[in-house]
N, C-alpha and C positions, 0 to 999 in steps of 0.2 A: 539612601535606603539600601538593606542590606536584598541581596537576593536568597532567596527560599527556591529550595526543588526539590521535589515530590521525591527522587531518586536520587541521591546525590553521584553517584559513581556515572549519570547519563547526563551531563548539563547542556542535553542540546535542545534546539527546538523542534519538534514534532512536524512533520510534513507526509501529508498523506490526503487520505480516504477511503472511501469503500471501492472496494472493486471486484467484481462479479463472473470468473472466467466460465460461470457455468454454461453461459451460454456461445462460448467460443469453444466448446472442445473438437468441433469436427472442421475446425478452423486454426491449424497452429499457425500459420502467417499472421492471423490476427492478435495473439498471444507474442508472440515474438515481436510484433511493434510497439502492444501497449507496452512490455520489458521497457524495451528501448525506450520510447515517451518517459516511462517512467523515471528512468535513470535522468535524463535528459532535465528531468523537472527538478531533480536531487529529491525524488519521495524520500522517505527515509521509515514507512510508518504506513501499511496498509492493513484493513480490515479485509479479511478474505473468507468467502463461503459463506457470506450471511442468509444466502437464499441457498445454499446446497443442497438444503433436503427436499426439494421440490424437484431435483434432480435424479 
């Protein structure tokens, strides 16, 4: 079976989630480990600010 991608120039797999820093701003230590987590997990692919306007 041949493979298909949405994108051809990206043939990677997607790795992520949502992630929310709205309620981390008066907390950059907290910010600065999810980074790090982040990295750690190889995200590659997050949605950000989906709640921001409540902010």
């Amino acid at each position: 079976m041949e493979k298909t991608f949405i994108n051809p120039s990206y043939k990677h797999f997607l790795h992520g989630g949502d992630y929310n820093p709205d309620q981390w701003q008066d907390y950059p230590e907290v910010l600065k480990e999810d980074m790090r987590l982040m990295q750690l997990a190889n995200c590659n692919s997050m949605s950000v600010g989906i709640f921001a306007c409540s902010w």
